[in-house]
Legacy VTK file of the C-alpha trace (Angstrom):
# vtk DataFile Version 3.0
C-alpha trace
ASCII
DATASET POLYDATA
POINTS 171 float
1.463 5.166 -17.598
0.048 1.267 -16.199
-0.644 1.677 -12.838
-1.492 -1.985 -12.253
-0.228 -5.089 -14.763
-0.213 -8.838 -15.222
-4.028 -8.197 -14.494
-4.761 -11.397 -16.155
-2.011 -13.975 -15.005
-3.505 -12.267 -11.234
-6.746 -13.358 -11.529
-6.120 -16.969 -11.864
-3.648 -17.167 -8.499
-4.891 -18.951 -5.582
-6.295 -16.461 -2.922
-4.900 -15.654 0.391
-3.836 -12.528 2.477
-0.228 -13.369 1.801
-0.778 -13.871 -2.233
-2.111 -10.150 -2.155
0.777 -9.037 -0.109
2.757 -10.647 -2.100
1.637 -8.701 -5.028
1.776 -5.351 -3.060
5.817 -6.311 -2.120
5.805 -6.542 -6.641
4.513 -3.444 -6.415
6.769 -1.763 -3.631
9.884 -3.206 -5.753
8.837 -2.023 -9.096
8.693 1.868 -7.158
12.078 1.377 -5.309
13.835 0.798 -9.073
12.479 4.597 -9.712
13.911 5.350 -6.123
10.122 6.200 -5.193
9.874 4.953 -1.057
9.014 1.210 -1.704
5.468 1.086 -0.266
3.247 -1.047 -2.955
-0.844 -1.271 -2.656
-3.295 -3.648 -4.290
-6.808 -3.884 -4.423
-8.846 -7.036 -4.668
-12.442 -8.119 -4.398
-12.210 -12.062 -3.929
-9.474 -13.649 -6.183
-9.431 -10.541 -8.755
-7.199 -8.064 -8.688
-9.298 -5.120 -9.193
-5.492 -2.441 -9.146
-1.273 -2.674 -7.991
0.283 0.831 -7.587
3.285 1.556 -5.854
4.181 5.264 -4.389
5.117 8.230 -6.965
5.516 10.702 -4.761
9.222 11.777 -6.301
8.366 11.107 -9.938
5.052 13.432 -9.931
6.429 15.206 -7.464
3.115 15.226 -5.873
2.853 15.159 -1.874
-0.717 13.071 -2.036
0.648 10.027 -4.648
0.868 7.483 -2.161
0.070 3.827 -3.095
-2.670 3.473 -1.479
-4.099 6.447 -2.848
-3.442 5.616 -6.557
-4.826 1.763 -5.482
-8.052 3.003 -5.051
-8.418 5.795 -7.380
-7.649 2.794 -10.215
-10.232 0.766 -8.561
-12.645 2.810 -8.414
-12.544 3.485 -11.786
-12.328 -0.015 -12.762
-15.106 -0.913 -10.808
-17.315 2.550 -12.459
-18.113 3.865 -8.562
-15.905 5.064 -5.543
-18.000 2.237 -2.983
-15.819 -0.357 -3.384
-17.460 -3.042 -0.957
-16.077 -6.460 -0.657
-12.996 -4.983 -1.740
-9.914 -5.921 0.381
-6.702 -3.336 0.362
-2.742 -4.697 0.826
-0.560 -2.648 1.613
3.316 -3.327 2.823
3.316 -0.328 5.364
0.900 0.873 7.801
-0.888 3.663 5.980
-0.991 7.003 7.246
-3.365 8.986 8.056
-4.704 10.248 5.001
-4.459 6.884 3.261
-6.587 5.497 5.966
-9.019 8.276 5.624
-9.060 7.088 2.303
-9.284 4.072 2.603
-12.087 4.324 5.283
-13.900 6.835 2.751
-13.792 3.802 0.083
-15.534 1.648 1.807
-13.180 -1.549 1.712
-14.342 -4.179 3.615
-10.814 -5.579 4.683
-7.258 -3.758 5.368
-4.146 -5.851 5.148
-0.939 -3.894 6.020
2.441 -5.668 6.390
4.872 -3.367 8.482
4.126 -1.099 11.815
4.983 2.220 10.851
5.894 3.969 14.067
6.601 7.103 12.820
3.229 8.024 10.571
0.774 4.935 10.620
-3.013 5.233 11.610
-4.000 2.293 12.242
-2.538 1.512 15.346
0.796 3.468 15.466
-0.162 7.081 15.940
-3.335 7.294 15.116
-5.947 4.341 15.920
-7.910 6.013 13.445
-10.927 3.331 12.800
-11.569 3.085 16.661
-13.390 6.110 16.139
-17.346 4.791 17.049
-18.609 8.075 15.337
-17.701 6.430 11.344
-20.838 4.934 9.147
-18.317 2.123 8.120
-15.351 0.734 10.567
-13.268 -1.985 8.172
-11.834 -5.370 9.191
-7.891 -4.551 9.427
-4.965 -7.389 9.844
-1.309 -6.468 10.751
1.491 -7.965 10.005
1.115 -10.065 6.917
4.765 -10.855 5.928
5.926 -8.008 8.073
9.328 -8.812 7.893
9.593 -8.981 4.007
7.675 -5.694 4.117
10.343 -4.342 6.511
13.461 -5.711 5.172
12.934 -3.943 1.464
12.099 -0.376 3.513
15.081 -0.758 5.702
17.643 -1.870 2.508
16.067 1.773 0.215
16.764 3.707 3.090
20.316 2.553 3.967
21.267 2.613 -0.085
19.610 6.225 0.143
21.839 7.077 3.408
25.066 5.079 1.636
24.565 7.208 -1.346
23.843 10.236 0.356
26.628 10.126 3.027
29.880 12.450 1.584
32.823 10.878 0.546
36.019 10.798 2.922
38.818 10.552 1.036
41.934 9.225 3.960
LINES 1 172
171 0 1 2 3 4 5 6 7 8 9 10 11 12 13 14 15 16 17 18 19 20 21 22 23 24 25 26 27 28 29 30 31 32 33 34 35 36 37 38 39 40 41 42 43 44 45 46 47 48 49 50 51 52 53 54 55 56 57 58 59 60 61 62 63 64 65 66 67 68 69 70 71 72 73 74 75 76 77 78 79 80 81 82 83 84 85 86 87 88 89 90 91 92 93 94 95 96 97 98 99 100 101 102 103 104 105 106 107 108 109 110 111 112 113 114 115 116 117 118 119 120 121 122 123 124 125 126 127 128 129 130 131 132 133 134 135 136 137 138 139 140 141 142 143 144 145 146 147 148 149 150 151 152 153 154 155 156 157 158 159 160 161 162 163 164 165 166 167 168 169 170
């Protein structure tokens, strides 16, 4: 199974926190056609994509296969080590908080998340996890980039999951 694609065509985009987000909304998309929650990840370091994943939490049935989990895992092994300085991570929802333990344990330089997630993130929802002072590494972390995109494909799954879900009334 390709966790991350169109490696080549990435690599020669034009940089910017909104390109990567960009990709991760790709990636969020592609996971919402398996009805997987559409949260997408990417991984970059500078203008190359190093990994895209999207959540497979229903298709593995797996309770850990989170985006941003199978993000890194790919770019580690891309990059042959689990350090994966000057990396940046995008991500369309705030991560919770194993992702940002994760993501904290990986060493990326810079976080990009698109939506708040009030319910589960750790960033600065429920958890302010990386204002901790006791952590060897604390990354750079921006909010918000195309938040409402990010929010707008969550909100649509979840009321086609609710539409679908709801019984039928026949009058």
């Amino acid at each position: 199974m390709t966790i991350w694609t169109d490696l080549e065509s990435d690599r020669e985009a034009e940089w910017s926190p909104e390109f990567g987000m960009r990709l991760a909304l790709e990636e969020a998309m592609r996971g919402a056609r398996l009805g997987e929650v559409p949260i997408g990840a990417v991984v970059m370091q500078g203008d190359e994509v190093l990994s895209r994943a999207h959540n497979f939490r229903e298709t593995w049935r797996d309770p850990t296969a989170h985006a941003e989990l199978i993000a890194l895992r790919q770019a580690a092994l891309r990059k042959g080590g689990w350090r994966l300085f000057d990396c940046q991570m995008y991500v369309t929802l705030e991560p919770c908080a194993m992702c940002a333990g994760a993501i904290l344990q990986a060493r990326i330089d810079h976080l990009y998340y698109g939506a708040v997630d009030t319910k589960g993130g750790a960033i600065v929802s429920q958890v302010q996890l990386y204002q901790s002072p006791g952590w060897n590494h604390h990354p750079a972390v921006t909010g918000g980039i195309l938040a409402e995109e990010c929010g707008i494909v969550l909100k649509n799954f979840f009321q086609e999951v609710r539409q679908t879900m709801r019984p039928r009334r026949d009058v």
